[in-house]
N, C-alpha and C positions, 0 to 999 in steps of 0.2 A: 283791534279796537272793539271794547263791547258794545252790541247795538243798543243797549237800556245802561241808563246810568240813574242808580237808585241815589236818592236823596235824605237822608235822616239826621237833621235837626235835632239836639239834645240838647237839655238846660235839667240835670237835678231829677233824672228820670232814670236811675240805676234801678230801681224796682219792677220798672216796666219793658225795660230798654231788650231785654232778653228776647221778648216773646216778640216783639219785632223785629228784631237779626235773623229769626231763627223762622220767621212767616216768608221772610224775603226769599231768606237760602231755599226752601222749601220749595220755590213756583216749581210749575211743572215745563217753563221756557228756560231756558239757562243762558242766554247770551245777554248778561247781565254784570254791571259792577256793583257795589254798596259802599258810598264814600257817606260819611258819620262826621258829623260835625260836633265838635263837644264846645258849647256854646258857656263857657267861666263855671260848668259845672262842678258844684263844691260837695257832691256828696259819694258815694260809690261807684260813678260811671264811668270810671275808666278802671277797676278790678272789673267792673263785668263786663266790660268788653275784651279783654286779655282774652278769653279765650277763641274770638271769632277774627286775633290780631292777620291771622296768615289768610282771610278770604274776605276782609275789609278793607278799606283807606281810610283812616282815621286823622282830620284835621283838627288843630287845636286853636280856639280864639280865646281873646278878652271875652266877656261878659256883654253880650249888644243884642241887638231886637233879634226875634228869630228870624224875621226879613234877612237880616243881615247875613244870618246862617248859611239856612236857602240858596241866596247867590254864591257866597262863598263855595259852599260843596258844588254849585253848577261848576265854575271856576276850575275845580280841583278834578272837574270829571271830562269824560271826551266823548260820551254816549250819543248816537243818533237823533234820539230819544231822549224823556227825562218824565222821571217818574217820582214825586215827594211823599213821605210819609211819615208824621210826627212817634214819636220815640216812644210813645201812650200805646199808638194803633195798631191792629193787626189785618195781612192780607192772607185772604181765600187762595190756596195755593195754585190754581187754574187763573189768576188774573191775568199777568201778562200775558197766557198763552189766550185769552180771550181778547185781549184788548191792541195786542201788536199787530196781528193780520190786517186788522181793518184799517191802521195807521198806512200800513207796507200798499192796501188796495186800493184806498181811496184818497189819492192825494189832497182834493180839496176839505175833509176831515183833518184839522189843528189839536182837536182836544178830543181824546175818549173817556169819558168817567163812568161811575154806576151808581148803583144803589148800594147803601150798607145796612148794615146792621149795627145795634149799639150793645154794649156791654159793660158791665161793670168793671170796680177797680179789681175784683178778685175775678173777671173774666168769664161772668156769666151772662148770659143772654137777658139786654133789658128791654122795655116799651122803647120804639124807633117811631121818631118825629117825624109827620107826613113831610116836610120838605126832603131828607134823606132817601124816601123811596121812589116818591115822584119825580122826572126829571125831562129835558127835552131835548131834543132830535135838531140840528138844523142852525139858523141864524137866531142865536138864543138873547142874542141884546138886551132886547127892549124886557123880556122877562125875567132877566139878571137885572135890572134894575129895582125890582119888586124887595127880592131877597135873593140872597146866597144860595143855590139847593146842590151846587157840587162841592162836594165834602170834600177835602185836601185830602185825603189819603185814597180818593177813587182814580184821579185823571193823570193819564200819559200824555206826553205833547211834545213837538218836534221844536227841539233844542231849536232849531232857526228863526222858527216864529215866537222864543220867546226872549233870546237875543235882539230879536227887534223891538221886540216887546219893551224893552229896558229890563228885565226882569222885576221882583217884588222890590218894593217903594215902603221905605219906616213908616213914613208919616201916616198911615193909616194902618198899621199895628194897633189893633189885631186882625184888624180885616184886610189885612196886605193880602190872601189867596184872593176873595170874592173881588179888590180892586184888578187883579191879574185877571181874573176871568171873562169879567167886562171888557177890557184891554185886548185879550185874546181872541174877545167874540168880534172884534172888529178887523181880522184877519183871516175869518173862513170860520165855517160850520165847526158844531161838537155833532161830537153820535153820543146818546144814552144808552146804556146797557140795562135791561131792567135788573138783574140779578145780582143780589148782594155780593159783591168784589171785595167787601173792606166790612171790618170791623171797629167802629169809632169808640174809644174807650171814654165814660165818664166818672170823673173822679173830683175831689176839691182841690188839686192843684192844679188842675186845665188852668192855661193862661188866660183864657178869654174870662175865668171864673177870679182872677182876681187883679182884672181891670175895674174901676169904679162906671157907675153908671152913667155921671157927666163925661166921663173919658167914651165911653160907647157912643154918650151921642154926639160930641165933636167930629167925633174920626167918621162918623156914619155918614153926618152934615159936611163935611170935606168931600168926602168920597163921595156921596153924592153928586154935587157941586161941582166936582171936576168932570165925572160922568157924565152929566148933563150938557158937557159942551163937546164930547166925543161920541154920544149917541145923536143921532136926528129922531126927537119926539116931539112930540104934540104936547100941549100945556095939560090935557086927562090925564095922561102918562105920567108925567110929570110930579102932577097932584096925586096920584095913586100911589107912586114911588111912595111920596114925602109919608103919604097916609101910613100906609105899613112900617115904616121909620117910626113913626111915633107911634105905632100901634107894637114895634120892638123897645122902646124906651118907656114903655109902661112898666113892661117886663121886667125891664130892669132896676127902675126905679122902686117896684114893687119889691124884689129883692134887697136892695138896698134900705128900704122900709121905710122914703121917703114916699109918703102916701099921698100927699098932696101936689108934689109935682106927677106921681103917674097919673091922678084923675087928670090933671091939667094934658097930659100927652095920650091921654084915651078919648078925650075930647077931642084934640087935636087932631088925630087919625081918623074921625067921624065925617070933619068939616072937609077935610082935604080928599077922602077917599066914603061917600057917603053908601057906596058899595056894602061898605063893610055893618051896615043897616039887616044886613039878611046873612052876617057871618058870627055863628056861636061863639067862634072865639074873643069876640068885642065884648059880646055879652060878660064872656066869664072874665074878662081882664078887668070890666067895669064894674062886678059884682064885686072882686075882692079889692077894689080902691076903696070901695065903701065899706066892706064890711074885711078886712084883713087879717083878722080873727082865724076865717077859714083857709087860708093859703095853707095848701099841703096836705085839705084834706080831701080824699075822695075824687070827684070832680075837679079840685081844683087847686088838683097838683099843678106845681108851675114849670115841671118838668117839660110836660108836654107843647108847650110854648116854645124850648128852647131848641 
């Protein structure tokens, strides 16, 4: 039985789906499986996986949330461990052998992730979002409330505690990782690793890129909401959570180019987290609801938001 059982999620990602079989195969740890989920993929991904057919497991679904994937490939694996990584992404080839040790030494550690790095669709090195490189140590709760900062393709985590976990949950597709992780941190410490482990690709078919902005902030406001009765916070907490929520649904709304609902959700994120009084990013979110003329130029690129 392999101690790591890798997890890769595919929906329509035959252009990318290579350099991710080929990142896995790669680590420098080898007590590993890679079970691939082809999630109603209708375009070349299963020619390009023919070739990796004799050092894969390749399962085949209907067309359903990638949550759905996710489970499915846990299902179909028997790993110690459990390791996911979208079909976009690529890993540094020293990951696992960086991140299993400390699983195997330190029993009360559930989750190891790291920092990455981001790259483009043609695989070059781009600007990485300070949530990506910052991350924390410990009983990360109440800070996973805030936002998301472990990126789905950094953390290992022991198959038992996510079994109890219930594993990923639809209804908050697309944020079913950042709802596990909350979930996760209520069963024992993560360790952060500073050192870029992962390479998170950006491109315009990420899923999270063609979800609409009311769908961002339902699913946020659910997860939230559920959150809120499985962490023990304080009503500032709370408030500050909400704050950064609508200080992400600016964001997106500004994308979406409804400009009058993000000034209304940059507002929002003021009252609720008045913190954010002495945070440039408020600033720049609130300059181009007025003036959105400028989004994408210079300063205020909205990349760096995301």
């Amino acid at each position: 039985m392999p101690k790591v059982s890798v997890i890769i999620p595919t929906y329509n990602q035959g252009k990318f789906i290579t350099a991710t079989i080929e990142s896995v195969l790669n680590q420098t740890y080898r007590d590993f499986e890679i079970v691939v989920v082809i999630d109603g993929s209708t375009d070349d991904t299963k020619l390009q996986l023919e070739k990796f057919r004799s050092k894969i497991k390749i399962i085949e679904q209907e067309r359903s949330e990638r949550a759905v994937a996710r489970n499915n490939g846990v299902k179909h694996s028997s790993g110690e461990y459990l390791a996911f990584v979208d079909s976009d992404d690529i890993w540094k080839p020293e990951k696992l052998e960086v991140q299993i040790p400390i699983l195997e030494g330190k029993k009360e550690i559930v989750v190891v992730y790291s920092a990455c790095e981001r790259i483009d669709e043609y695989g070059n090195k781009i600007k990485t979002a300070e949530r990506q490189t910052q991350g924390y140590s410990g009983n990360i709760s109440k800070k996973l409330l805030l936002r998301n900062f472990v990126v789905s393709a950094t953390p290992v985590l022991r198959r038992e505690i996510f079994e109890k976990s219930g594993g990923f949950i639809t209804k908050y597709v697309p944020y079913e990782d950042w709802e596990l992780w909350i979930r996760l941190s209520a069963y024992g410490n993560f360790m952060f690793i500073a050192s870029p482990l992962a390479s998170y690709r950006i491109h315009p078919l990420q899923t999270v890129k063609l979800v609409t902005a009311e769908k961002i902030e339902q699913v946020t406001n659910s997860l939230l909401t559920d959150s809120f009765k499985l962490i023990a916070i304080n009503e500032n907490i709370k408030n500050k959570s909400l704050g950064f929520a609508n200080l992400r649904y600016c964001y997106w709304y500004l994308l979406a180019k409804k400009y009058k609902t993000a000034k209304d959700k940059i507002n929002a994120a003021l009252r609720l987290n008045p913190g954010f009084i002495f945070d440039p990013r408020w600033y720049g979110l609130r300059f181009l609801c007025i003036f959105p003329d400028f989004i994408g130029k210079g300063l205020f690129d909205l990349r760096q938001y995301h």
